[in-house]
Backbone bond lengths (Angstrom), bond angles and torsions (degrees), N, CA, C in turn:
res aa  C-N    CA-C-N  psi(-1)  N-CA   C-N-CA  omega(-1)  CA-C   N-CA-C  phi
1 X - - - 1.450 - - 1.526 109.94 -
2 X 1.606 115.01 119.97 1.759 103.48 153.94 1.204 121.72 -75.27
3 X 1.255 89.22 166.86 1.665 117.09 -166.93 1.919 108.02 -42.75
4 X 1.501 90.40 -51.71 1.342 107.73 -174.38 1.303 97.52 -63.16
5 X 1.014 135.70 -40.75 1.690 136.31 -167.90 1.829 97.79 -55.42
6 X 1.266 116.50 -64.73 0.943 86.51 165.30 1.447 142.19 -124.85
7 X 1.112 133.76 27.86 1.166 136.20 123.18 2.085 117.88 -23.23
8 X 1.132 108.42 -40.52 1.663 115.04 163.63 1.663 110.99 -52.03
9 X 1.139 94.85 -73.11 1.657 108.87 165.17 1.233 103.11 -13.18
10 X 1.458 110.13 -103.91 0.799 136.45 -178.96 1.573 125.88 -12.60
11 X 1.553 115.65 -48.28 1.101 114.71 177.40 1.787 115.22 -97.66
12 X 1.478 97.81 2.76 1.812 118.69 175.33 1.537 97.05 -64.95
13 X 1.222 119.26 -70.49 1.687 138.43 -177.14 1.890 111.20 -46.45
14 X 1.427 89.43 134.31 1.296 94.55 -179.94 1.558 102.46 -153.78
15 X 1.194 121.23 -178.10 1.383 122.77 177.06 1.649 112.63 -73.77
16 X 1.105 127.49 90.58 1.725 111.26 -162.82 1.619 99.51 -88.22
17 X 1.683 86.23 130.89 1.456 87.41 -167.64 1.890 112.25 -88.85
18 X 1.001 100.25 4.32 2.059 122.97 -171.88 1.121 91.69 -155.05
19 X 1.725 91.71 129.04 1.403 103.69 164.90 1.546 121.71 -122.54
20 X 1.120 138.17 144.46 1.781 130.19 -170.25 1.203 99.96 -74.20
21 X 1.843 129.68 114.98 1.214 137.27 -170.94 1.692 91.96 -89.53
22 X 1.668 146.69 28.35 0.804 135.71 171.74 1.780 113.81 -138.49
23 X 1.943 98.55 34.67 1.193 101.21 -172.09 1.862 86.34 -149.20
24 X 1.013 119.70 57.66 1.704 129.29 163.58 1.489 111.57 -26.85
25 X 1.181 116.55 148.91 1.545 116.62 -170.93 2.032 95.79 -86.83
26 X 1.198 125.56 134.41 1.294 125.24 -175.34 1.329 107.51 -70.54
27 X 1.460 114.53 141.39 1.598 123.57 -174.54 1.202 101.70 -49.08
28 X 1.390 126.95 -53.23 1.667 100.74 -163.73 1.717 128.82 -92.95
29 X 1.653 103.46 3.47 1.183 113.00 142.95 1.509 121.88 -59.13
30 X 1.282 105.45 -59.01 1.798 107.72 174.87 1.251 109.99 -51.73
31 X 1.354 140.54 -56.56 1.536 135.12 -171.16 1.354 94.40 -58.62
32 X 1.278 144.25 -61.03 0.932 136.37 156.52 1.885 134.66 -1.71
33 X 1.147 98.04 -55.12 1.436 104.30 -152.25 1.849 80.72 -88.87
34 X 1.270 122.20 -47.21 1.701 128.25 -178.28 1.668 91.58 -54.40
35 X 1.038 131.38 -64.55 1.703 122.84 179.87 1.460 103.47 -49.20
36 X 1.332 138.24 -35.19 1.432 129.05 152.87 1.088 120.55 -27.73
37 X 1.579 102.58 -77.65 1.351 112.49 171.87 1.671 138.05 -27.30
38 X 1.636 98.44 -54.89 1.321 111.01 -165.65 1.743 111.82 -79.89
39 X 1.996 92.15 -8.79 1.512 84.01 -157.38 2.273 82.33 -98.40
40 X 1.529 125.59 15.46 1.081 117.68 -174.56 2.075 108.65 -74.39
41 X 1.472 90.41 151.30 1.777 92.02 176.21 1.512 100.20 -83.07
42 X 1.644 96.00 160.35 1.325 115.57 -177.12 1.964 94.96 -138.65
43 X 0.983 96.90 154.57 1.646 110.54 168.53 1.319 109.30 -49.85
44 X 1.199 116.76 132.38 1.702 109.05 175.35 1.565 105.98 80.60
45 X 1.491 117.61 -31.64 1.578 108.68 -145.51 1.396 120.40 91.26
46 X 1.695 125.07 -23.44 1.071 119.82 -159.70 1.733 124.91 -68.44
47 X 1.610 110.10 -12.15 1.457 103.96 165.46 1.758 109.09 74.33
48 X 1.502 128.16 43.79 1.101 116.43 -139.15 1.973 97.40 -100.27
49 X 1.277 104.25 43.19 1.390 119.14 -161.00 1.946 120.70 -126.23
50 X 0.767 102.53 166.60 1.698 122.97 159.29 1.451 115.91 -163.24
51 X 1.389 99.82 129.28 1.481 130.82 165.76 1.676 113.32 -78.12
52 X 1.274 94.23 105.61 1.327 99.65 160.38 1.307 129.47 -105.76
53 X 1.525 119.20 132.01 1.321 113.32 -163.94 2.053 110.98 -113.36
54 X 1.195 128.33 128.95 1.120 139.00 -134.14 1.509 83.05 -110.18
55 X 1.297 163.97 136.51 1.280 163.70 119.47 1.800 110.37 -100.97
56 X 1.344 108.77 -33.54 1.602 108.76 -173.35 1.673 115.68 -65.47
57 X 1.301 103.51 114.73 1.792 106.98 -172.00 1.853 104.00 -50.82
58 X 1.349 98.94 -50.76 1.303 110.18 -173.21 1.678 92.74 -41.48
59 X 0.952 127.42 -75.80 1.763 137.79 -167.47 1.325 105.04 -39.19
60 X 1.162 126.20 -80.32 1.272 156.83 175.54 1.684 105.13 -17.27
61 X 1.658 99.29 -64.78 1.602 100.90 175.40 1.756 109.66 -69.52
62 X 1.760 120.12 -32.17 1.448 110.14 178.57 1.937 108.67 -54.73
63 X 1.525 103.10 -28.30 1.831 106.96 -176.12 1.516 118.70 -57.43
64 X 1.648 100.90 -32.70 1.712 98.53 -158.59 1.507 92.30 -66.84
65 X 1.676 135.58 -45.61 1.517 93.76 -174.73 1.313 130.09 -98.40
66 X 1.595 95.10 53.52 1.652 111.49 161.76 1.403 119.36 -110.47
67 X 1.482 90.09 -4.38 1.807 109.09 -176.51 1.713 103.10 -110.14
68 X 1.162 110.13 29.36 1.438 107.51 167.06 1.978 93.95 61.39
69 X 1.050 138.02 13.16 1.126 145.34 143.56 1.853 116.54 88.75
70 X 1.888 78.11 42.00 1.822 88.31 174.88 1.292 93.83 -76.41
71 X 1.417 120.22 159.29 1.376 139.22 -168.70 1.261 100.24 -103.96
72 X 1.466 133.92 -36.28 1.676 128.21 -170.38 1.994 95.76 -69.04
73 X 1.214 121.60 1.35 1.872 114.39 161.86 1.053 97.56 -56.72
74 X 1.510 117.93 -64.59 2.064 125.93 -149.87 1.772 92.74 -85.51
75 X 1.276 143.79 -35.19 1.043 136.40 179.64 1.659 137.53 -74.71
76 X 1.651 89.95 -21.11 1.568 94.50 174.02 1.279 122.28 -60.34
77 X 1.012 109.19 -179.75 2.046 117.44 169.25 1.211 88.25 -75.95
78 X 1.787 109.51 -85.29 1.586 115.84 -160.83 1.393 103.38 -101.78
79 X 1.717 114.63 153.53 1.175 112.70 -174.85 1.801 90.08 -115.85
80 X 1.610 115.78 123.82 1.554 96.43 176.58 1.407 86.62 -111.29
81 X 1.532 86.52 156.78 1.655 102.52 -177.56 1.935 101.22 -138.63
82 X 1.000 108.00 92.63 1.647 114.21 170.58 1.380 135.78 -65.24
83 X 1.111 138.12 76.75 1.488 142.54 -120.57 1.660 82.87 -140.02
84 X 1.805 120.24 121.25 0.962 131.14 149.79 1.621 135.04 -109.78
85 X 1.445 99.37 160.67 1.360 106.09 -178.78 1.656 122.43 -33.02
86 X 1.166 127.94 149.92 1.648 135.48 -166.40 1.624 101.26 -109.48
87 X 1.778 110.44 -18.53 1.616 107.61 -155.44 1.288 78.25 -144.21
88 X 1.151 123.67 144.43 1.926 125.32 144.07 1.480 96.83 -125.18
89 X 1.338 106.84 120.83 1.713 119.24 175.38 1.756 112.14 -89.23
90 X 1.154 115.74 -159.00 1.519 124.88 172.38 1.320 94.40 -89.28
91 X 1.414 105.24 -47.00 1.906 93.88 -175.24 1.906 122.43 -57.12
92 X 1.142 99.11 -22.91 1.519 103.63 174.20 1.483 117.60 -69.38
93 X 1.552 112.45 -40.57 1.082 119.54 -162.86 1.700 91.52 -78.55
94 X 1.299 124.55 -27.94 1.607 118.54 -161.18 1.709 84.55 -85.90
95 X 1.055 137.05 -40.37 1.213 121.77 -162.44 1.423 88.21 -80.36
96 X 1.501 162.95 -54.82 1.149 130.80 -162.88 1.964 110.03 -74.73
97 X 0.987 123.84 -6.43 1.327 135.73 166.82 1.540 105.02 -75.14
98 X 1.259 129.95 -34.35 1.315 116.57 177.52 1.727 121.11 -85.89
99 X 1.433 96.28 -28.33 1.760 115.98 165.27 1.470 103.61 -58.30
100 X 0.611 92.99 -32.40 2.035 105.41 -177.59 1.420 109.33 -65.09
101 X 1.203 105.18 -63.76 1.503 129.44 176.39 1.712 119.74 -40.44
102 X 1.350 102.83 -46.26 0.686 139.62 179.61 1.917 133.78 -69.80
103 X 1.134 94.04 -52.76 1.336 108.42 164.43 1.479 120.29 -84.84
104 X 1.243 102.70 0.62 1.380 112.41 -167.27 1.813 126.35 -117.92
105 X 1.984 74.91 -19.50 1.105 84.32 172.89 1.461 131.04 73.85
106 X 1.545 107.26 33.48 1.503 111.65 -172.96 1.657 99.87 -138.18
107 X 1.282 115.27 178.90 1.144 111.22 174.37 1.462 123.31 -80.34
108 X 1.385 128.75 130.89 1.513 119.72 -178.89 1.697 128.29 -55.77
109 X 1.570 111.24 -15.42 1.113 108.54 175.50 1.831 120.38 -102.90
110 X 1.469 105.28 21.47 1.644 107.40 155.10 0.998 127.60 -115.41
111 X 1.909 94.96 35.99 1.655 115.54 -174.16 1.989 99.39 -115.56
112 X 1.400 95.82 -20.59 1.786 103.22 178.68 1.535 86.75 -22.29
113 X 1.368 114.47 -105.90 1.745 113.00 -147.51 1.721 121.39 -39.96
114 X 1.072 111.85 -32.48 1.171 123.88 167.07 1.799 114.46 -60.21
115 X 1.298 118.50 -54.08 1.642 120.06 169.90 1.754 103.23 -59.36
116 X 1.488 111.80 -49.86 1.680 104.41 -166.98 1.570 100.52 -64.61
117 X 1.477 119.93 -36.53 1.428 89.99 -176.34 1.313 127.72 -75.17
118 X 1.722 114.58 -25.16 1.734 102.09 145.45 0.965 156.51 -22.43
119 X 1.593 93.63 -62.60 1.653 96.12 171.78 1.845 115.02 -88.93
120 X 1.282 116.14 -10.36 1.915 107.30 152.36 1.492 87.17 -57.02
121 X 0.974 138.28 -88.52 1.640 124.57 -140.85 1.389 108.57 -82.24
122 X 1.502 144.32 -18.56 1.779 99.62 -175.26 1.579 81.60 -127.02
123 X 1.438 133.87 34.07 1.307 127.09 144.63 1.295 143.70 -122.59
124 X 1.652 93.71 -48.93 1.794 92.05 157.74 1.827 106.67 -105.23
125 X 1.453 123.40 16.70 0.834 115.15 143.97 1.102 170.22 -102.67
126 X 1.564 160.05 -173.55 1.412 149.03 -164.57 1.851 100.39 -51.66
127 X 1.078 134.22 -45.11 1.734 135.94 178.59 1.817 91.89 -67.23
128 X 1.422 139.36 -29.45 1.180 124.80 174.30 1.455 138.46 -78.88
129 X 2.047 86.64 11.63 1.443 83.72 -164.62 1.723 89.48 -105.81
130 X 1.393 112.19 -7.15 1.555 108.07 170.77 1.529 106.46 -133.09
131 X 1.751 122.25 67.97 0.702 145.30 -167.55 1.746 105.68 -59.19
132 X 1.404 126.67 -46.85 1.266 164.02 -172.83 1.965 88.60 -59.61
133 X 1.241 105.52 -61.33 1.532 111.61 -177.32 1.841 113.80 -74.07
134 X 1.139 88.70 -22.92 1.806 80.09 178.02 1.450 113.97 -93.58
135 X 1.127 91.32 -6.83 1.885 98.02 -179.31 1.773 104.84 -89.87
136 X 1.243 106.01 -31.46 1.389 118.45 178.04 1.681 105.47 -60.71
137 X 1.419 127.22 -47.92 0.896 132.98 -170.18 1.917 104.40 -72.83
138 X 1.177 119.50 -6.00 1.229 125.25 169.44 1.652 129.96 -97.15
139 X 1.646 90.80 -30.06 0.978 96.32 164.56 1.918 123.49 -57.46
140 X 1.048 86.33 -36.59 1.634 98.69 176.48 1.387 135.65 -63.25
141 X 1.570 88.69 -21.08 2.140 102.51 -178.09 2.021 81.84 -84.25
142 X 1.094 119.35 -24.52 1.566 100.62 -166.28 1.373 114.14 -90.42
143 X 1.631 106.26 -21.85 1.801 112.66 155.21 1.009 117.47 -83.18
144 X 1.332 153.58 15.10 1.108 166.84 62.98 1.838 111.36 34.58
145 X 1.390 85.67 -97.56 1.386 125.05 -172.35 1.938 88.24 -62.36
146 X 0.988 138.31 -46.11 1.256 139.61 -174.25 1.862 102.25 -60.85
147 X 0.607 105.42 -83.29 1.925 128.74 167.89 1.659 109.01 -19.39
148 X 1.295 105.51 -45.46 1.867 106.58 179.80 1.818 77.83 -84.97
149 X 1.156 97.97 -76.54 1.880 86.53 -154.41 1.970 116.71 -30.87
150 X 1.249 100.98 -51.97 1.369 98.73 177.47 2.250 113.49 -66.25
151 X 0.601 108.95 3.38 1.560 125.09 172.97 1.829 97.00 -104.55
152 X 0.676 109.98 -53.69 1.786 103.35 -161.74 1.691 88.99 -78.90
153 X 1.400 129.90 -4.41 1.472 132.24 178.68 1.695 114.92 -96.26
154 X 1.566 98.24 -9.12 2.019 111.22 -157.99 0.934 106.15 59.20
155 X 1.662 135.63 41.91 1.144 148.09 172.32 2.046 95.12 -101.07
156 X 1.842 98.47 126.06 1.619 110.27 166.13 1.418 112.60 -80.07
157 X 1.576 130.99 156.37 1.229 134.06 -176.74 1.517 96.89 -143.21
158 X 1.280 107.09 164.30 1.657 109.21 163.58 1.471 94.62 -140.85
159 X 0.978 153.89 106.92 1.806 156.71 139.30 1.029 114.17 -41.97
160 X 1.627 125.36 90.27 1.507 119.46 -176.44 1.679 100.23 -113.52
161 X 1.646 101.44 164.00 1.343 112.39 -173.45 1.533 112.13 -132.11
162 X 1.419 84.44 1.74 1.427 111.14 -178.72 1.514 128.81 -74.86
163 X 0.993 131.43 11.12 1.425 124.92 -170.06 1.486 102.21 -135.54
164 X 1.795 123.16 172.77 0.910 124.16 -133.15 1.880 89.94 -99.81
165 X 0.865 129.27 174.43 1.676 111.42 -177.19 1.631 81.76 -123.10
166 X 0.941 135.18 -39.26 1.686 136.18 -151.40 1.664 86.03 -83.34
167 X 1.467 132.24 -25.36 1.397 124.37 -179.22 1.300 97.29 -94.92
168 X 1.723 138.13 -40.45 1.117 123.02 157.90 1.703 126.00 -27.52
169 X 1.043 115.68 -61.43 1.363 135.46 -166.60 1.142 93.62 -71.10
170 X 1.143 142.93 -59.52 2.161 133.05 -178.41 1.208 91.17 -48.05
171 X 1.480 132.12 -95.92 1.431 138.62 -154.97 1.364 104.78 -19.69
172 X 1.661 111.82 -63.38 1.153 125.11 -172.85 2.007 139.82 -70.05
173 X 1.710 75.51 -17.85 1.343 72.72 -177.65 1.511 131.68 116.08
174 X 1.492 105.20 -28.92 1.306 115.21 -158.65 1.548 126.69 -75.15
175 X 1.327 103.55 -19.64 1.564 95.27 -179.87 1.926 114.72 -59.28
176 X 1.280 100.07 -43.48 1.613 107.26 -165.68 1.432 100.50 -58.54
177 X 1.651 118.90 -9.13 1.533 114.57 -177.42 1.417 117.62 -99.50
178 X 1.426 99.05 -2.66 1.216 128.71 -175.73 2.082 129.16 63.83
179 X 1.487 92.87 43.55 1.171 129.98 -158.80 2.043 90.53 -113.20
180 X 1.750 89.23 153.50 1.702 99.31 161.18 1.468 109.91 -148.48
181 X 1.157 128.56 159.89 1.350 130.31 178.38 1.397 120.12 -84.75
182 X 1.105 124.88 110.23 1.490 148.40 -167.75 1.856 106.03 -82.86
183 X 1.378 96.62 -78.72 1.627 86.10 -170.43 1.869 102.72 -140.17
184 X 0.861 120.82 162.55 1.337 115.13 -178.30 1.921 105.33 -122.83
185 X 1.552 106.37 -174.98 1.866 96.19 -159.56 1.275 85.56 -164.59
186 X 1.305 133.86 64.92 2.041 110.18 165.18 1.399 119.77 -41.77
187 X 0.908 135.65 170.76 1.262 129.94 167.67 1.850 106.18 -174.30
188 X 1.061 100.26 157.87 1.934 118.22 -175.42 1.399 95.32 153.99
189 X 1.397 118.21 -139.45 1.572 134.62 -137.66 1.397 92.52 -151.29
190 X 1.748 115.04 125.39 1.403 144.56 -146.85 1.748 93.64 -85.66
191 X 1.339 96.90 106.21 1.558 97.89 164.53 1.730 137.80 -31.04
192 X 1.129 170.82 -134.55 1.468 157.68 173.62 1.409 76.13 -172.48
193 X 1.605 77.30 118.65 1.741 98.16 158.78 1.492 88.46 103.36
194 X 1.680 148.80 10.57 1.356 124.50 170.01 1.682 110.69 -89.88
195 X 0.756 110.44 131.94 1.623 135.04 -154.82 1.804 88.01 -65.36
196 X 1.104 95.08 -31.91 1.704 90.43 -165.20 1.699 118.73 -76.71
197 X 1.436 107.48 -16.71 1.326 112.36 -178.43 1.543 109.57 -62.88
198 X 1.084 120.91 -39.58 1.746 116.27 -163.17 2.094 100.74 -105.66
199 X 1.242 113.44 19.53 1.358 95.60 168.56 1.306 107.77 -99.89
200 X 1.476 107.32 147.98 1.265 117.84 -173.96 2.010 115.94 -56.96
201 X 1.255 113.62 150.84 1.242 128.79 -170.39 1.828 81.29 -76.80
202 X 1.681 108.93 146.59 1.112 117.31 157.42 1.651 110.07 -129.78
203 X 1.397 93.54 96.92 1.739 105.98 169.81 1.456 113.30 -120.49
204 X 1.683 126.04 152.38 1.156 144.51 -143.06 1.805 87.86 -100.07
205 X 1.578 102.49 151.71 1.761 96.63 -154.01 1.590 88.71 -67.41
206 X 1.267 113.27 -169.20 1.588 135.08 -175.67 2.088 96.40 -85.51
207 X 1.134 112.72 -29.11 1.449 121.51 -178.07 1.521 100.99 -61.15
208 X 1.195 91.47 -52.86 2.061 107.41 -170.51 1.672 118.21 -61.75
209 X 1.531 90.90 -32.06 1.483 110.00 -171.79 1.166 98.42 -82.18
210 X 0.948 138.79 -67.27 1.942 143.38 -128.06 1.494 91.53 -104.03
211 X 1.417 90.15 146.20 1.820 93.90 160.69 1.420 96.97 -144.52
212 X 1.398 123.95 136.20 1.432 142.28 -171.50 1.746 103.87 -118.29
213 X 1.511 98.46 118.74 1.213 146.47 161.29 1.657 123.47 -71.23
């Protein structure tokens, strides 16, 4: 890819506030964009997440008045909903240490220092005491990482922060899994005629932004 390729992107994508409920995101764009997902970094590696993916109209329309009653919930293709862990135990951390092990093909116990310093920090340590907040902050490298990929695909997104997570989580299910709703992502193909697609981006120059070291 050149630069310009995506750099285009980049400035193509916007928050689409309507989306055309008669233009579905194509399967192998979508498998796509979830291999995004799965292939995003997390702190540690530990992955402290689930992607939930929203396709059921029925659902979708029960969400909007948990979203303060934006309409691009019930209109998107896919509704992602990024919902992380509430608890990370020792057992979590040993099971991604053994996946490790595993894929890697080494033995699990010349991973000890590597597992103990995990669990000092995101269990019995200072990140374990707002376990809920450090997962949040992960959630974000994967909406992140979600947002370019679906842009570099001509895939629309909306990144909202807007909706209720405690009504997320009933609809959905999530507390009993011991899960909460972090951030949500509509996504499909930008309705014709939303006012918002062609206004100019307002970002602060690269002078204002950057400071060089």
């Amino acid at each position: 890819m050149e630069t310009d390729d995506l750099l285009q992107s980049l400035r193509w994508r916007y928050a689409a506030k309507a989306f055309d409920p008669e233009r579905p995101i194509a399967d192998e764009a979508w498998d796509a964009l979830e291999e995004a997902l799965r292939l995003t970094p997390s702190s540690y590696g530990m992955q402290p997440w689930k992607f939930i993916v929203i396709t059921d109209q029925a659902t979708k329309d029960e969400l909007i008045q948990h979203s303060y009653g934006q309409k691009q919930v019930g209109n998107c293709s896919h509704l992602l909903a990024i919902a992380v862990q509430t608890d990370v135990t020792e057992a979590d951390v040993d099971r991604f240490m053994a996946s490790t092990a595993e894929t890697r093909g080494v033995d699990v116990g010349t991973m000890d220092f590597f597992r103990n310093m995990v669990v000092g920090d995101i269990v019995n340590g200072p990140r374990g005491e707002d376990i809920v907040g450090w997962g949040k902050l992960q959630a974000y490298i994967a909406l992140g990482n979600f947002m370019t990929s679906a842009a570099l695909l001509g895939v629309d997104c909306c990144p909202m922060e807007g909706f209720s997570p405690k009504g997320y989580d009933e609809v959905l299910g999530l507390a009993d899994k011991g899960l909460t709703t972090a951030v949500v992502c509509p996504a499909g193909h930008r309705a014709e005629g939303d006012k918002y697609a062609d206004l100019a981006k307002v970002r602060y120059s690269k002078e204002e932004l950057f400071e060089r070291v």
